[in-house]
N, CA, C and O atoms as a GROMACS GRO file, in nm:
protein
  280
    1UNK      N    1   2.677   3.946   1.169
    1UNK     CA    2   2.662   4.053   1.265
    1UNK      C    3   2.676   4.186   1.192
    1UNK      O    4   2.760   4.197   1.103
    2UNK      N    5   2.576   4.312   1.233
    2UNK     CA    6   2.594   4.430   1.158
    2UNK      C    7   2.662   4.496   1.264
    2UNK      O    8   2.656   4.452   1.378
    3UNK      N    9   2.737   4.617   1.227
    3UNK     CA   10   2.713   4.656   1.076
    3UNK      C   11   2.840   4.569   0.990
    3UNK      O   12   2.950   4.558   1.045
    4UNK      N   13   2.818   4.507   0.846
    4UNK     CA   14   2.959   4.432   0.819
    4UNK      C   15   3.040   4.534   0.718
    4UNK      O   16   3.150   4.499   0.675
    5UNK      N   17   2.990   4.643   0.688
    5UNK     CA   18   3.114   4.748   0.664
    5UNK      C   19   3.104   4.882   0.749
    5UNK      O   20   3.022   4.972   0.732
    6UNK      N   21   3.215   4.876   0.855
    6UNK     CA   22   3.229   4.968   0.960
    6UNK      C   23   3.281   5.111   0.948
    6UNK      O   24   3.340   5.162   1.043
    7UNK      N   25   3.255   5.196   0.803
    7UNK     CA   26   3.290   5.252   0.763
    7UNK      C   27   3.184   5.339   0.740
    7UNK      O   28   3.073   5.285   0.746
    8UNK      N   29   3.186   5.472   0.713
    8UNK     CA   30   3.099   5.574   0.694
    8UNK      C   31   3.065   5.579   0.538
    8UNK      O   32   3.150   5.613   0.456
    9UNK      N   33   2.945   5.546   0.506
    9UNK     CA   34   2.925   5.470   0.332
    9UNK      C   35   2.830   5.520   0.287
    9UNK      O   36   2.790   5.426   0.218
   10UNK      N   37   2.732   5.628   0.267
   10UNK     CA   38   2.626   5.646   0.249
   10UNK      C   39   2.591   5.643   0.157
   10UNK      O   40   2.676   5.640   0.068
   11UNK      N   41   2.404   5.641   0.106
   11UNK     CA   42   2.406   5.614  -0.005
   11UNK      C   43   2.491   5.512  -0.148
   11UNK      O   44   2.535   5.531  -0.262
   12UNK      N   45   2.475   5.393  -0.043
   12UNK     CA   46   2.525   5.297  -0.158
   12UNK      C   47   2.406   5.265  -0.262
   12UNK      O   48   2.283   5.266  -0.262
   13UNK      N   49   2.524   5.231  -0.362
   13UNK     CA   50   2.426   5.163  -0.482
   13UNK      C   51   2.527   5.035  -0.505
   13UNK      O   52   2.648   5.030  -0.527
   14UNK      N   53   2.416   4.920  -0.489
   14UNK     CA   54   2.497   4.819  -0.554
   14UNK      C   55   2.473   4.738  -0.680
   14UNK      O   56   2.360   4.748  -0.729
   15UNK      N   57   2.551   4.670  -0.732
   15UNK     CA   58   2.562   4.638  -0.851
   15UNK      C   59   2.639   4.453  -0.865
   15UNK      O   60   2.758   4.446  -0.837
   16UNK      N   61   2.590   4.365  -0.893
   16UNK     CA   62   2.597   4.238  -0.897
   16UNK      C   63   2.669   4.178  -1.046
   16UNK      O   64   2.608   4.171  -1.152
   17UNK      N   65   2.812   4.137  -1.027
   17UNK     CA   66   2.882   4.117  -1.162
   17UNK      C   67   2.959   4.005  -1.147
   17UNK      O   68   3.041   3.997  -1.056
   18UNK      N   69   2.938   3.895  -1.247
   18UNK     CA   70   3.000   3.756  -1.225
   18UNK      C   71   3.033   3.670  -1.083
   18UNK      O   72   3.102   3.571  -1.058
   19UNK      N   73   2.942   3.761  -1.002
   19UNK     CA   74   2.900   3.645  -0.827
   19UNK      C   75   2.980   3.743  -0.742
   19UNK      O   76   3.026   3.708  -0.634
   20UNK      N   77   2.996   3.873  -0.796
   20UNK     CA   78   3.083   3.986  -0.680
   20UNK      C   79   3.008   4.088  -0.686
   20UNK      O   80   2.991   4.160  -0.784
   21UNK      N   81   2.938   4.102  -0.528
   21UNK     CA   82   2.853   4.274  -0.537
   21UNK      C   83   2.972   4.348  -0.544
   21UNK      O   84   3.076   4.297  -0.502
   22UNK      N   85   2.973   4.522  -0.615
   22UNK     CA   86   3.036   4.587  -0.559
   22UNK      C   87   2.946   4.723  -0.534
   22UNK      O   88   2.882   4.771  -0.628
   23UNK      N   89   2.944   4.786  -0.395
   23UNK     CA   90   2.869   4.868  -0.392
   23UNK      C   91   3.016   5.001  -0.385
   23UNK      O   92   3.134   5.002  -0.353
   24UNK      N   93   2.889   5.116  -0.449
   24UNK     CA   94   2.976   5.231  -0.465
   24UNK      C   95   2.864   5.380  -0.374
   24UNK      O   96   2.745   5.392  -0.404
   25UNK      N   97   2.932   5.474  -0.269
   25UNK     CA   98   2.900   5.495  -0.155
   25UNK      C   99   2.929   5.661  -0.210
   25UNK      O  100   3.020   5.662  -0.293
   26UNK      N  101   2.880   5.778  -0.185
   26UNK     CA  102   2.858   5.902  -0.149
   26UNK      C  103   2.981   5.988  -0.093
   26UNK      O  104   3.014   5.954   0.021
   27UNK      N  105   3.021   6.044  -0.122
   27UNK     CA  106   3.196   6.104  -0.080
   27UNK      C  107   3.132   6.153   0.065
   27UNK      O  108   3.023   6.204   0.088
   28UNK      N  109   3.255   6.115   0.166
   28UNK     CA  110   3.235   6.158   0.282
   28UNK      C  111   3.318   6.287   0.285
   28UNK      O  112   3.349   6.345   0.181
   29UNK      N  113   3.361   6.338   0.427
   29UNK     CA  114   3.466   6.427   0.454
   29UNK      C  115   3.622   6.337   0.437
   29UNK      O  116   3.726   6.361   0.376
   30UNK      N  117   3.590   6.262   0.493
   30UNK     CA  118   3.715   6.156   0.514
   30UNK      C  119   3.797   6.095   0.402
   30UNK      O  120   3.919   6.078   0.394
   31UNK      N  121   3.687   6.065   0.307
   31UNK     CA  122   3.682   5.961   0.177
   31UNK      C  123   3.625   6.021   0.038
   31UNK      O  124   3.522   5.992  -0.022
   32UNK      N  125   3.767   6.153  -0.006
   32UNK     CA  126   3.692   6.196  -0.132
   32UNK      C  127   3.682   6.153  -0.251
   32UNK      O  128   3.791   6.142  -0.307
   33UNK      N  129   3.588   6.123  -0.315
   33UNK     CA  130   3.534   6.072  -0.458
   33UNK      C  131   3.489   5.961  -0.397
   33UNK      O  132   3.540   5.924  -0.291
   34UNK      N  133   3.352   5.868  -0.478
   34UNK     CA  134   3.302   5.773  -0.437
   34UNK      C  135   3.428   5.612  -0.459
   34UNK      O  136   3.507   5.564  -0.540
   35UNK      N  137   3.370   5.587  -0.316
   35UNK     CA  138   3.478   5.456  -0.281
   35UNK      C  139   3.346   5.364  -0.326
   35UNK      O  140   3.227   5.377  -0.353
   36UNK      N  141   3.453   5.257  -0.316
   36UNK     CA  142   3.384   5.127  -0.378
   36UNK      C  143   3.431   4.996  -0.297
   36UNK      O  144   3.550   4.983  -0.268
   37UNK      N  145   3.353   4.918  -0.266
   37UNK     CA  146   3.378   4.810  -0.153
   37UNK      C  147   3.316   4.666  -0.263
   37UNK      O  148   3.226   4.681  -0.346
   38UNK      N  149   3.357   4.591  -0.249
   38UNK     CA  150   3.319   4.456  -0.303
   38UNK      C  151   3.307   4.364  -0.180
   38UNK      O  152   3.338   4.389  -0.063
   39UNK      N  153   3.247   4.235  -0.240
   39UNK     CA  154   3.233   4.135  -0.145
   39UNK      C  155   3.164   4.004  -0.210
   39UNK      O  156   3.091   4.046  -0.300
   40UNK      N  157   3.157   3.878  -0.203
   40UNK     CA  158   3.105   3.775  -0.257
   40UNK      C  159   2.976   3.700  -0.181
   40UNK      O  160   2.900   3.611  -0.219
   41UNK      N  161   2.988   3.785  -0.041
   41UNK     CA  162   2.890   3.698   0.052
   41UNK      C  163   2.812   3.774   0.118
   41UNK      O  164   2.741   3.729   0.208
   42UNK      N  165   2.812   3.935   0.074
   42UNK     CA  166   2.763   4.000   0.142
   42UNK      C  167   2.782   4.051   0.281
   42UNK      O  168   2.703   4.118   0.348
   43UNK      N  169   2.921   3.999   0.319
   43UNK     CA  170   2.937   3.994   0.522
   43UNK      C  171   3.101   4.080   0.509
   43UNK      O  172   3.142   4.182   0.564
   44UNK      N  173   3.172   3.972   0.396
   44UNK     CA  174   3.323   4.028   0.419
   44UNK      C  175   3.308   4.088   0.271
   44UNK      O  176   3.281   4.036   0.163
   45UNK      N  177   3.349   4.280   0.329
   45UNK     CA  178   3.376   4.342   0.190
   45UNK      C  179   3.508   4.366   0.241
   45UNK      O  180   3.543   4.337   0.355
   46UNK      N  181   3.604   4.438   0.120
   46UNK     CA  182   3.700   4.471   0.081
   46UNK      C  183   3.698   4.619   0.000
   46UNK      O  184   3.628   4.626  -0.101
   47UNK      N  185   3.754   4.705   0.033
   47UNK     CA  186   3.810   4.876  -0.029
   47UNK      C  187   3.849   4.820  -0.137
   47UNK      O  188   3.922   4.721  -0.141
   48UNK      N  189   3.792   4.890  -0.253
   48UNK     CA  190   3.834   4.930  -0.316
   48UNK      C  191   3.933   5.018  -0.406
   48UNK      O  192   4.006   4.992  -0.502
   49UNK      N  193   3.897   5.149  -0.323
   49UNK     CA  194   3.950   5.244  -0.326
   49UNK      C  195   3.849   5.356  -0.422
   49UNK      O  196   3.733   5.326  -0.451
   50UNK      N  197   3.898   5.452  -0.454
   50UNK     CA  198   3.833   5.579  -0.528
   50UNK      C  199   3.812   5.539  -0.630
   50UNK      O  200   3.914   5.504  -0.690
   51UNK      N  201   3.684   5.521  -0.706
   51UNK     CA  202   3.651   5.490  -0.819
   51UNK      C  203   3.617   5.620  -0.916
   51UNK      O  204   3.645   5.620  -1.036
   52UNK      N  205   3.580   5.682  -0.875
   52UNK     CA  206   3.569   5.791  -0.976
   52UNK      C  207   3.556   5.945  -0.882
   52UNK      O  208   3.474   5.954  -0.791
   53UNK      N  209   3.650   6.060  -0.920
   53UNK     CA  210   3.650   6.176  -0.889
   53UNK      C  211   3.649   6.273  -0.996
   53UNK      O  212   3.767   6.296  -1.023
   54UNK      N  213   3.587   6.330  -1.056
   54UNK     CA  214   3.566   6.436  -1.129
   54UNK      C  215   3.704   6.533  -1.132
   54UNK      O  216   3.775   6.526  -1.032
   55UNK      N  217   3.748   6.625  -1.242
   55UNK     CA  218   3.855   6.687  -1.263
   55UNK      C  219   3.795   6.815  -1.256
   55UNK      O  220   3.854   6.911  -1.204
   56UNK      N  221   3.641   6.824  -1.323
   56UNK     CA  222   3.584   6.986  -1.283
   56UNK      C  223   3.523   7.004  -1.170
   56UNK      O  224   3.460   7.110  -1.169
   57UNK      N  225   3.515   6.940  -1.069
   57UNK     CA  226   3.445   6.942  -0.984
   57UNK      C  227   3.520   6.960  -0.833
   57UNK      O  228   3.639   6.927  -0.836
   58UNK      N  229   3.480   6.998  -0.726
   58UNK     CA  230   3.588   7.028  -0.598
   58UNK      C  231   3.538   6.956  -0.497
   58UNK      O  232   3.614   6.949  -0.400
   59UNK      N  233   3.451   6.909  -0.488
   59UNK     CA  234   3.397   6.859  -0.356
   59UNK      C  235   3.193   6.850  -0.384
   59UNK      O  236   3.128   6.892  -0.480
   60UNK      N  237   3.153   6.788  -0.274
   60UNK     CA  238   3.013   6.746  -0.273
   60UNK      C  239   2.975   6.613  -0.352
   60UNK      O  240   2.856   6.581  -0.355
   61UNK      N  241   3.045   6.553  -0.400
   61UNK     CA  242   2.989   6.442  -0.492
   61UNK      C  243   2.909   6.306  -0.435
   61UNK      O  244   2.974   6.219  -0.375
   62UNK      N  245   2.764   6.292  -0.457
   62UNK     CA  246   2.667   6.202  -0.382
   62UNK      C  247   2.576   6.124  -0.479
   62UNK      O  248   2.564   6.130  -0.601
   63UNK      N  249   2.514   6.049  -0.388
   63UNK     CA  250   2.473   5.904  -0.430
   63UNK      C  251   2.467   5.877  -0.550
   63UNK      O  252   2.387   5.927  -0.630
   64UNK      N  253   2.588   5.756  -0.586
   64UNK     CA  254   2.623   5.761  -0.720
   64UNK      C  255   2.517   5.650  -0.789
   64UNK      O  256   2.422   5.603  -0.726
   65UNK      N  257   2.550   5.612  -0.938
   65UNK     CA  258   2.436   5.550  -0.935
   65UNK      C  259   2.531   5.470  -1.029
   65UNK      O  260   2.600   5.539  -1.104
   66UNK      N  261   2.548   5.292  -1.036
   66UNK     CA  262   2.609   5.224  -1.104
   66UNK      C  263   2.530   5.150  -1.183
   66UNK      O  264   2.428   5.097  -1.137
   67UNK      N  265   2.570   5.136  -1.326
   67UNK     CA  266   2.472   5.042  -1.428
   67UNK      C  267   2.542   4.922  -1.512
   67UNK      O  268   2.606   4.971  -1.605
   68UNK      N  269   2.548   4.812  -1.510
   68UNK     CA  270   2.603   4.759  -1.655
   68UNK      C  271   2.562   4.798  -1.736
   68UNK      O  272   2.446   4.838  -1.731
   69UNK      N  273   2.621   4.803  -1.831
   69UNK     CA  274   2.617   4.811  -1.995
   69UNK      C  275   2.641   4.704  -2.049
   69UNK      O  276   2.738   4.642  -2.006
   70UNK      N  277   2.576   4.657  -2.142
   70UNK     CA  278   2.605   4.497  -2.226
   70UNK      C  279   2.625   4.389  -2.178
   70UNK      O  280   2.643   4.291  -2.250
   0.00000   0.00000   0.00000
């Protein structure tokens, strides 16, 4: 049943690593620096929490973009 993360998330990007998506979502008002949600089945995710916030930066940070490396 949608929506299965009931949370304000925009602009996700997701990213697929050893059988766990984790998508990473667009800073809201609510939720500053991009949060990050995981999940194995696509239905039940789980917070992460703040994955990355900038030290020079104050606010606006959007659709992030996640890559493996190696």
């Amino acid at each position: 049943q949608n929506p299965v993360w009931n949370k304000d998330f925009p602009d996700p990007c997701l990213l697929l690593e050893n059988g766990v998506f984790y998508a990473y979502a667009t800073e809201t008002g609510g939720n500053p620096g991009f949060q990050a949600v995981k999940s194995r089945d696509l239905v039940r995710w789980e917070h992460c929490g703040v994955v990355f916030r900038p030290l020079w930066g104050k606010d606006h940070f959007w659709a992030p973009e996640v890559a493996k490396h190696n």
